[in-house]
N, C-alpha and C positions, 0 to 999 in steps of 0.2 A: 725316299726316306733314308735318312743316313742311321747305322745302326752302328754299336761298337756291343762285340760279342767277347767274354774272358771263359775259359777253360782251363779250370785247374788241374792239378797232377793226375786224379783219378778218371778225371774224361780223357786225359789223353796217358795211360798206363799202358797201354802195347799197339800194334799196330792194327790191330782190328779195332780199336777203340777210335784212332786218331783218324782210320777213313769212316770212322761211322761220323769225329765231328766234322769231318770235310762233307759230307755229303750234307748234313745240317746246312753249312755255312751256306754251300753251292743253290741252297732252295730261296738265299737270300741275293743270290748276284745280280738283279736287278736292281737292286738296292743297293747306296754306298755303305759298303761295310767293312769293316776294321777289325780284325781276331789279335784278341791279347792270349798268349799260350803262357804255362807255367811250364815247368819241368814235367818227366815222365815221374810217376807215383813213386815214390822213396828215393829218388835222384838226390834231391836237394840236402835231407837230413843225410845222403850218403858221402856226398861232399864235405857235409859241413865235418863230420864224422873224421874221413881221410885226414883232410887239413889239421885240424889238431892234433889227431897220433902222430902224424908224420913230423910234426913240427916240437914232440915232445923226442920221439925214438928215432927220429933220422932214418928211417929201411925207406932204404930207392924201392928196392926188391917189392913192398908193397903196396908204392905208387902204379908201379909196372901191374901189378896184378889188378890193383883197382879200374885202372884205366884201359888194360885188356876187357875186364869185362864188363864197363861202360862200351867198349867198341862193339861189343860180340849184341851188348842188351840195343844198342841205338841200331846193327847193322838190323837183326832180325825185325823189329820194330818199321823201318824202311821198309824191308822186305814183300811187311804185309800190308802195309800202308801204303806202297806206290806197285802196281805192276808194270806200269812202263819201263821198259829195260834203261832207256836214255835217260829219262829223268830221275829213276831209280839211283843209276850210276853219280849223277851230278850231286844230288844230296847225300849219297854216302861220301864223295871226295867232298866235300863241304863238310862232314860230321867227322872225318879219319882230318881233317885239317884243324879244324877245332879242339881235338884229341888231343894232336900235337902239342897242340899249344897249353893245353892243361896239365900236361905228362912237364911239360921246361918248369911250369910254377910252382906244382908240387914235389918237384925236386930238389928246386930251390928252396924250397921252405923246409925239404931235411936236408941240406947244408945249412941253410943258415940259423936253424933250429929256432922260430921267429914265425909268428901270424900273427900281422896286426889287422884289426880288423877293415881297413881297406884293402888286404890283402885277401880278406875273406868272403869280403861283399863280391869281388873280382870272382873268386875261385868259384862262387854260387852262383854268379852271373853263366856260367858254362851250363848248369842244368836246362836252362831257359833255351839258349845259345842252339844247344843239340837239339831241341823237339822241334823250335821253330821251322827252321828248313825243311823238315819231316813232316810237317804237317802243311806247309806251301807246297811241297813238291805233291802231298795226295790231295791237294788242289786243282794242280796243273794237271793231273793222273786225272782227274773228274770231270776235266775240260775249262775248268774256270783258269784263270790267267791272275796269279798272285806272285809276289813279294814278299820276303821277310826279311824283318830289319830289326836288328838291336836297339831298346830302349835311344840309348844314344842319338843312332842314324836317326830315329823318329822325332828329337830334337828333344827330348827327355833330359835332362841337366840338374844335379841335385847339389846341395852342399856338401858339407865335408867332415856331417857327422856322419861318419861309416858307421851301421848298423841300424841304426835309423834315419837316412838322410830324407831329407824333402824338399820338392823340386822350389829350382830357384824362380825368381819371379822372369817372368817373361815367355815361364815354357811351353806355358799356350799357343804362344802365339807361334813359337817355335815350331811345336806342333802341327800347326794349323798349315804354316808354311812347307814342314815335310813330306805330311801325309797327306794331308788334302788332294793336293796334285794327282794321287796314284789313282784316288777313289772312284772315276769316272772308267778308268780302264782295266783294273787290277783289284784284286783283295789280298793288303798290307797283313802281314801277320807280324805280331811285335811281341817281341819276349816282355814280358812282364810275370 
C-alpha cells in the first residue's frame, strides 16, 4: 500500500518527539511511504519574525544571534533524535550547511534593508530544510533506509505568487517521476 504521512511542527518540536515519529513511520516500511515534515514548533513564525526586524533595523549582530541559537536548538534535537555517532555527524554537517546558508540571506536583507516576499517564502523554506534531514537521519538511526529531499528535488514547482503560490500544472506527474522511484527501497522525507 502506498502511504503519504505529514507532521506538523508540534510532532516534530525536539528530538524525542522526532524519534517517536520515526519509529511510527518505521512500523510502516513495508509499505511505500512518503513523510512530509514541517518545521520544528515555533521555527517557522521565528523566521518569519527575524526577516522583517532585520530588514526594518539592519543588526547583523542579531542575525548571528538568531541563527546561533537555531544551531544550538537543531544540534540538540539531532542529538536526541539519532544516536548513531556517524549518521548523527552527517545530519548536523547537513544542518551547520544549511545555517550557512541562512546566516548569507539574512544578512543581506540587513544590507539591503528589503524582504520581498519571495525572499520570505525562501527564508521559511529553511525551517522545513533543517528538520528534514533530522528526522531522515532518525530513520536510518531505526534501521530503515530514507531520503530527504526539498519540495523542489521532489518535483514540487509553484508559480510566482510568493506567499501563496500553487503548484504549476504538471507537478504531479513531476512528482510521480521523483519520488516514486525511492518508494520501493527508501522513505522520501520531503519538507513541506
Amino acid at each position: 500500500m502506498r502511504i503519504a504521512m505529514k507532521f506538523g511542527g508540534t510532532s516534530v518540536a525536539d528530538g524525542e518527539r522526532i524519534r517517536h515519529v520515526a519509529s511510527l513511520v518505521k512500523g510502516y516500511e513495508n509499505d511505500e511511504v512518503v513523510v512530509t515534515v514541517s518545521a520544528l514548533s515555533g521555527v517557522t513564525d521565528g523566521l518569519i519574525d527575524i526577516a522583517q526586524r532585520v530588514s526594518k533595523n539592519g543588526k547583523v549582530s542579531e542575525v548571528r544571534e538568531f541563527v546561533s541559537d537555531l544551531l544550538k536548538r537543531h544540534h540538540e534535537t539531532a542529538n536526541d533524535a539519532i544516536k548513531d555517532e556517524r549518521i548523527r555527524e552527517e545530519v548536523i554537517e547537513e544542518v551547520d550547511s544549511l545555517l550557512e546558508d541562512l546566516e548569507r540571506i539574512l544578512t543581506g536583507i540587513c544590507y539591503i534593508g528589503e524582504l520581498t516576499d519571495r525572499s520570505l517564502d525562501y527564508i521559511v523554506s529553511f525551517g522545513e530544510r533543517l528538520s528534514a534531514p533530522i528526522l531522515s537521519g532518525a530513520l536510518r538511526d531505526l534501521g530503515s533506509d530514507s531520503i530527504w529531499m526539498t519540495g523542489g528535488e521532489a518535483g514540487i514547482i509553484t508559480d510566482d505568487n510568493f506567499g501563496s503560490a500553487r503548484p504549476l500544472p504538471g507537478v504531479y506527474e513531476r512528482i510521480r517521476e521523483r519520488v516514486l522511484p525511492h518508494l520501493k527501497e527508501r522513505i522520501p522525507v520531503v519538507t513541506g
